[in-house]
C-alpha positions in Angstrom: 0.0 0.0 0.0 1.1 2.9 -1.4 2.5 5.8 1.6 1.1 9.0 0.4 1.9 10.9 3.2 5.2 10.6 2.6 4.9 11.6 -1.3 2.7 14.2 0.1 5.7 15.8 2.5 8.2 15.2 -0.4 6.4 16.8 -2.5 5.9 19.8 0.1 9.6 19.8 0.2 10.5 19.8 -3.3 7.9 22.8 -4.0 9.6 24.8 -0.6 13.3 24.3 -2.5 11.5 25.5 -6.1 9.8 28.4 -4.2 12.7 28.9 -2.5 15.7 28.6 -5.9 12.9 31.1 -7.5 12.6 33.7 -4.5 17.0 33.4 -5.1 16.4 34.3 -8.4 14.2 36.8 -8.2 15.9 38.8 -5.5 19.3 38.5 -8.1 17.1 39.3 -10.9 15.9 42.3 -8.7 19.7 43.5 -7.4 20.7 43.7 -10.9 17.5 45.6 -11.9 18.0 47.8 -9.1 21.8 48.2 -10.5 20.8 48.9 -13.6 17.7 51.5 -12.9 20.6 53.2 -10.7 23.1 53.3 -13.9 20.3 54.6 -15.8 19.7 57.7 -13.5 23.2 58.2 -13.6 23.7 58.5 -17.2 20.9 60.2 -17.5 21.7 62.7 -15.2 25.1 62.8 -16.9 23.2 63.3 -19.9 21.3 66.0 -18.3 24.6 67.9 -17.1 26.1 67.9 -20.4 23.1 69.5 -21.8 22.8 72.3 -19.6 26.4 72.8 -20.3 25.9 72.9 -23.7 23.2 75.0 -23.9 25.1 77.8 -21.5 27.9 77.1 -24.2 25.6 77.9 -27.7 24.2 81.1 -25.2 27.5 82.5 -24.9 28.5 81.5 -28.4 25.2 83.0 -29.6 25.5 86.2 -27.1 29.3 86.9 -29.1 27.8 86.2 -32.5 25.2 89.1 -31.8 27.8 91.2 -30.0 30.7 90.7 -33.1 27.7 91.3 -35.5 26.7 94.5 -34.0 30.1 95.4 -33.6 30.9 94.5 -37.3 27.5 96.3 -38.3 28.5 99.6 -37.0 32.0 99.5 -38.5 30.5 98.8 -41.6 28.0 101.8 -41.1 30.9 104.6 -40.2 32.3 103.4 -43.3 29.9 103.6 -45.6 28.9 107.2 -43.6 32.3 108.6 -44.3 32.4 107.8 -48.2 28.9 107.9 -49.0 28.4 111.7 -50.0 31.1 111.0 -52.3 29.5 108.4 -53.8 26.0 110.1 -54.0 27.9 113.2 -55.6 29.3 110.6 -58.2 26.0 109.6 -59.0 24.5 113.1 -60.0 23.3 114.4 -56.4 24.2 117.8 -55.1 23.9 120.0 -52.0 22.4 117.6 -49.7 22.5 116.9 -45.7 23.0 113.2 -44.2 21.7 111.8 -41.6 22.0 108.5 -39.9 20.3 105.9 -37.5 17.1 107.7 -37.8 13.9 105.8 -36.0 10.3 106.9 -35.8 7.7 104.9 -33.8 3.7 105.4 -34.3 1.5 103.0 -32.2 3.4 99.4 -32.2 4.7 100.2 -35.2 8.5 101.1 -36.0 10.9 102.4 -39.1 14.6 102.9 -39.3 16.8 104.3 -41.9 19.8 104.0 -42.0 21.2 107.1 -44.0 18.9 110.0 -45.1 20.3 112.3 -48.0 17.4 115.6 -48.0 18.5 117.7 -50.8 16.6 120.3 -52.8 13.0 118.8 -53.2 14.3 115.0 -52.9 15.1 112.6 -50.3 17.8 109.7 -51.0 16.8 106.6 -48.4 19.6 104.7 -48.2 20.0 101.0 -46.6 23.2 99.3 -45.5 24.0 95.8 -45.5 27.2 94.1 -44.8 25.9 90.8 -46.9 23.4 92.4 -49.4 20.5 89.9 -50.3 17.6 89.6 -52.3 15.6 89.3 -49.4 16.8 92.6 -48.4 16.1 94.8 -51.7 12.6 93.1 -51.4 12.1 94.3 -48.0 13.6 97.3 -48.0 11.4 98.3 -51.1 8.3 97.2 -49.4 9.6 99.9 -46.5 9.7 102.6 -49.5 6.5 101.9 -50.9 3.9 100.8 -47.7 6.0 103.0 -44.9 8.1 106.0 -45.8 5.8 108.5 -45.8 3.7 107.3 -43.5 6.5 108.2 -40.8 7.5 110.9 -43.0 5.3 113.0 -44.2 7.1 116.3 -44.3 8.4 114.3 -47.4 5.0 113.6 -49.0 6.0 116.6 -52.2 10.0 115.5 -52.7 11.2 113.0 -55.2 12.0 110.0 -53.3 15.2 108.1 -54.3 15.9 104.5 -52.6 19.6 103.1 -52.0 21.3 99.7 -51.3 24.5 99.7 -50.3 26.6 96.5 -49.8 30.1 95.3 -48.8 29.6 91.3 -49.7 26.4 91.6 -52.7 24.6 87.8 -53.2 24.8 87.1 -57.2 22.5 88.8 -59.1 20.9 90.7 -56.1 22.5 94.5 -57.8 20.0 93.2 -60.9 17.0 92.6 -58.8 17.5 96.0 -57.2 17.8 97.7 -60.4 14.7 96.0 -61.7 13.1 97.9 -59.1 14.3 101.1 -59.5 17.2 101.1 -56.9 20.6 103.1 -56.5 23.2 100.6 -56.0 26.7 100.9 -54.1 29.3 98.5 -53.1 31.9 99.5 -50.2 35.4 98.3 -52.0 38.2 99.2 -49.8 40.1 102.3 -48.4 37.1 104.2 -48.1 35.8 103.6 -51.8 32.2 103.3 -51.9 31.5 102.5 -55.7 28.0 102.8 -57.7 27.1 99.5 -60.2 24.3 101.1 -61.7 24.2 100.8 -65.1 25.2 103.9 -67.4 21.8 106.2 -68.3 20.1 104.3 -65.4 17.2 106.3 -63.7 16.0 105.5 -60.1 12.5 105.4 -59.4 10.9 108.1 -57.7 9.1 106.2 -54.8 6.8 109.7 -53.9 4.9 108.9 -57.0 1.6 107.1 -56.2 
Protein backbone atom coordinates (compact mmCIF):
# COMPACT_ATOMS: atom_id res chain seq x y z
CA UNK A 1 0.00 0.00 0.00
CA UNK A 2 1.08 2.87 -1.36
CA UNK A 3 2.55 5.84 1.56
CA UNK A 4 1.12 9.05 0.39
CA UNK A 5 1.87 10.88 3.16
CA UNK A 6 5.24 10.57 2.59
CA UNK A 7 4.95 11.56 -1.30
CA UNK A 8 2.69 14.18 0.12
CA UNK A 9 5.68 15.79 2.49
CA UNK A 10 8.18 15.22 -0.40
CA UNK A 11 6.41 16.76 -2.46
CA UNK A 12 5.89 19.78 0.06
CA UNK A 13 9.58 19.75 0.25
CA UNK A 14 10.48 19.80 -3.34
CA UNK A 15 7.88 22.79 -4.02
CA UNK A 16 9.62 24.83 -0.62
CA UNK A 17 13.32 24.32 -2.47
CA UNK A 18 11.48 25.49 -6.07
CA UNK A 19 9.83 28.41 -4.23
CA UNK A 20 12.71 28.90 -2.49
CA UNK A 21 15.66 28.63 -5.89
CA UNK A 22 12.88 31.09 -7.51
CA UNK A 23 12.56 33.70 -4.51
CA UNK A 24 17.05 33.43 -5.15
CA UNK A 25 16.43 34.30 -8.40
CA UNK A 26 14.17 36.81 -8.17
CA UNK A 27 15.89 38.76 -5.48
CA UNK A 28 19.25 38.51 -8.07
CA UNK A 29 17.06 39.26 -10.95
CA UNK A 30 15.91 42.27 -8.65
CA UNK A 31 19.75 43.54 -7.42
CA UNK A 32 20.69 43.70 -10.93
CA UNK A 33 17.50 45.60 -11.88
CA UNK A 34 18.01 47.84 -9.12
CA UNK A 35 21.80 48.16 -10.53
CA UNK A 36 20.85 48.87 -13.59
CA UNK A 37 17.73 51.52 -12.88
CA UNK A 38 20.62 53.19 -10.73
CA UNK A 39 23.07 53.25 -13.93
CA UNK A 40 20.34 54.63 -15.82
CA UNK A 41 19.67 57.66 -13.51
CA UNK A 42 23.21 58.17 -13.60
CA UNK A 43 23.74 58.50 -17.25
CA UNK A 44 20.91 60.24 -17.50
CA UNK A 45 21.68 62.71 -15.15
CA UNK A 46 25.09 62.78 -16.90
CA UNK A 47 23.22 63.34 -19.92
CA UNK A 48 21.30 66.00 -18.35
CA UNK A 49 24.63 67.93 -17.12
CA UNK A 50 26.07 67.94 -20.41
CA UNK A 51 23.13 69.49 -21.82
CA UNK A 52 22.77 72.33 -19.64
CA UNK A 53 26.42 72.84 -20.32
CA UNK A 54 25.93 72.85 -23.66
CA UNK A 55 23.20 74.98 -23.94
CA UNK A 56 25.11 77.81 -21.46
CA UNK A 57 27.87 77.14 -24.23
CA UNK A 58 25.63 77.87 -27.69
CA UNK A 59 24.22 81.13 -25.18
CA UNK A 60 27.53 82.50 -24.94
CA UNK A 61 28.52 81.50 -28.45
CA UNK A 62 25.16 83.04 -29.64
CA UNK A 63 25.55 86.25 -27.11
CA UNK A 64 29.26 86.95 -29.06
CA UNK A 65 27.83 86.21 -32.47
CA UNK A 66 25.24 89.06 -31.80
CA UNK A 67 27.75 91.24 -30.03
CA UNK A 68 30.69 90.66 -33.08
CA UNK A 69 27.70 91.32 -35.51
CA UNK A 70 26.69 94.52 -34.00
CA UNK A 71 30.08 95.43 -33.60
CA UNK A 72 30.87 94.49 -37.27
CA UNK A 73 27.47 96.31 -38.33
CA UNK A 74 28.49 99.63 -37.00
CA UNK A 75 32.00 99.47 -38.45
CA UNK A 76 30.51 98.82 -41.62
CA UNK A 77 28.01 101.79 -41.08
CA UNK A 78 30.86 104.60 -40.15
CA UNK A 79 32.32 103.41 -43.28
CA UNK A 80 29.94 103.58 -45.58
CA UNK A 81 28.87 107.19 -43.63
CA UNK A 82 32.34 108.62 -44.30
CA UNK A 83 32.39 107.79 -48.17
CA UNK A 84 28.86 107.95 -48.97
CA UNK A 85 28.36 111.68 -49.97
CA UNK A 86 31.12 110.96 -52.30
CA UNK A 87 29.51 108.39 -53.83
CA UNK A 88 26.03 110.09 -54.03
CA UNK A 89 27.90 113.15 -55.60
CA UNK A 90 29.35 110.60 -58.23
CA UNK A 91 25.99 109.55 -58.99
CA UNK A 92 24.48 113.10 -59.97
CA UNK A 93 23.34 114.41 -56.40
CA UNK A 94 24.21 117.79 -55.15
CA UNK A 95 23.91 120.04 -51.96
CA UNK A 96 22.45 117.65 -49.66
CA UNK A 97 22.48 116.95 -45.73
CA UNK A 98 22.96 113.23 -44.21
CA UNK A 99 21.75 111.75 -41.57
CA UNK A 100 22.03 108.45 -39.86
CA UNK A 101 20.29 105.93 -37.53
CA UNK A 102 17.15 107.73 -37.79
CA UNK A 103 13.90 105.83 -36.01
CA UNK A 104 10.32 106.88 -35.80
CA UNK A 105 7.73 104.86 -33.84
CA UNK A 106 3.70 105.40 -34.29
CA UNK A 107 1.53 103.04 -32.16
CA UNK A 108 3.39 99.44 -32.24
CA UNK A 109 4.72 100.23 -35.19
CA UNK A 110 8.48 101.13 -35.96
CA UNK A 111 10.95 102.42 -39.06
CA UNK A 112 14.58 102.90 -39.26
CA UNK A 113 16.79 104.28 -41.93
CA UNK A 114 19.83 103.98 -41.98
CA UNK A 115 21.24 107.10 -44.03
CA UNK A 116 18.89 110.00 -45.08
CA UNK A 117 20.25 112.33 -48.00
CA UNK A 118 17.38 115.59 -48.05
CA UNK A 119 18.53 117.72 -50.82
CA UNK A 120 16.61 120.28 -52.84
CA UNK A 121 13.02 118.77 -53.24
CA UNK A 122 14.34 115.04 -52.90
CA UNK A 123 15.15 112.63 -50.32
CA UNK A 124 17.78 109.74 -50.99
CA UNK A 125 16.79 106.61 -48.40
CA UNK A 126 19.65 104.71 -48.19
CA UNK A 127 20.05 100.97 -46.65
CA UNK A 128 23.18 99.32 -45.55
CA UNK A 129 24.01 95.77 -45.46
CA UNK A 130 27.20 94.08 -44.81
CA UNK A 131 25.85 90.79 -46.86
CA UNK A 132 23.43 92.38 -49.40
CA UNK A 133 20.48 89.94 -50.29
CA UNK A 134 17.56 89.55 -52.30
CA UNK A 135 15.59 89.27 -49.41
CA UNK A 136 16.84 92.60 -48.40
CA UNK A 137 16.15 94.82 -51.70
CA UNK A 138 12.59 93.08 -51.38
CA UNK A 139 12.14 94.33 -47.98
CA UNK A 140 13.64 97.30 -47.99
CA UNK A 141 11.44 98.27 -51.11
CA UNK A 142 8.32 97.22 -49.38
CA UNK A 143 9.57 99.87 -46.50
CA UNK A 144 9.68 102.59 -49.49
CA UNK A 145 6.47 101.87 -50.89
CA UNK A 146 3.88 100.84 -47.74
CA UNK A 147 6.01 102.98 -44.86
CA UNK A 148 8.10 106.00 -45.75
CA UNK A 149 5.77 108.47 -45.79
CA UNK A 150 3.68 107.27 -43.48
CA UNK A 151 6.45 108.24 -40.78
CA UNK A 152 7.48 110.90 -42.97
CA UNK A 153 5.26 112.98 -44.18
CA UNK A 154 7.10 116.30 -44.32
CA UNK A 155 8.42 114.32 -47.42
CA UNK A 156 5.00 113.63 -48.99
CA UNK A 157 5.97 116.60 -52.20
CA UNK A 158 10.00 115.53 -52.72
CA UNK A 159 11.16 112.96 -55.24
CA UNK A 160 11.98 109.98 -53.32
CA UNK A 161 15.15 108.08 -54.33
CA UNK A 162 15.86 104.55 -52.62
CA UNK A 163 19.60 103.10 -52.00
CA UNK A 164 21.32 99.73 -51.28
CA UNK A 165 24.55 99.70 -50.29
CA UNK A 166 26.58 96.52 -49.75
CA UNK A 167 30.15 95.27 -48.83
CA UNK A 168 29.62 91.32 -49.71
CA UNK A 169 26.36 91.64 -52.71
CA UNK A 170 24.63 87.85 -53.22
CA UNK A 171 24.84 87.14 -57.21
CA UNK A 172 22.51 88.76 -59.07
CA UNK A 173 20.90 90.69 -56.05
CA UNK A 174 22.47 94.52 -57.81
CA UNK A 175 20.02 93.25 -60.85
CA UNK A 176 16.99 92.62 -58.80
CA UNK A 177 17.50 96.04 -57.24
CA UNK A 178 17.84 97.69 -60.41
CA UNK A 179 14.66 95.98 -61.70
CA UNK A 180 13.14 97.94 -59.09
CA UNK A 181 14.32 101.13 -59.46
CA UNK A 182 17.16 101.07 -56.90
CA UNK A 183 20.62 103.11 -56.47
CA UNK A 184 23.17 100.59 -56.02
CA UNK A 185 26.67 100.92 -54.09
CA UNK A 186 29.32 98.52 -53.07
CA UNK A 187 31.87 99.54 -50.20
CA UNK A 188 35.35 98.31 -51.97
CA UNK A 189 38.18 99.20 -49.77
CA UNK A 190 40.15 102.28 -48.39
CA UNK A 191 37.11 104.21 -48.11
CA UNK A 192 35.80 103.56 -51.80
CA UNK A 193 32.23 103.32 -51.94
CA UNK A 194 31.48 102.49 -55.72
CA UNK A 195 28.02 102.77 -57.73
CA UNK A 196 27.12 99.51 -60.17
CA UNK A 197 24.31 101.09 -61.67
CA UNK A 198 24.24 100.80 -65.11
CA UNK A 199 25.21 103.92 -67.39
CA UNK A 200 21.81 106.20 -68.32
CA UNK A 201 20.07 104.29 -65.42
CA UNK A 202 17.20 106.27 -63.73
CA UNK A 203 15.96 105.54 -60.10
CA UNK A 204 12.46 105.39 -59.36
CA UNK A 205 10.89 108.12 -57.66
CA UNK A 206 9.09 106.17 -54.76
CA UNK A 207 6.83 109.69 -53.89
CA UNK A 208 4.92 108.94 -56.99
CA UNK A 209 1.62 107.05 -56.21
Amino acid sequence: MRDYREEFWRGLKELKDEIRTLTRELAELQKETDRQLKETDRRLKETDRMIKELSLEVKKTTRSVAELNGVWKSYSEKIIFDNIEDALKNAGFQDFAISKGIKRRKGDKEIEIDFLAVGDGYVVVVETKTSLKVKDVRGFVKKLQDKFLEFFPEFRNYRIYGAVVGINLQEGVEKFAFKNGLMVFRYKDKGEVEILNPEGFEPKDFGVV
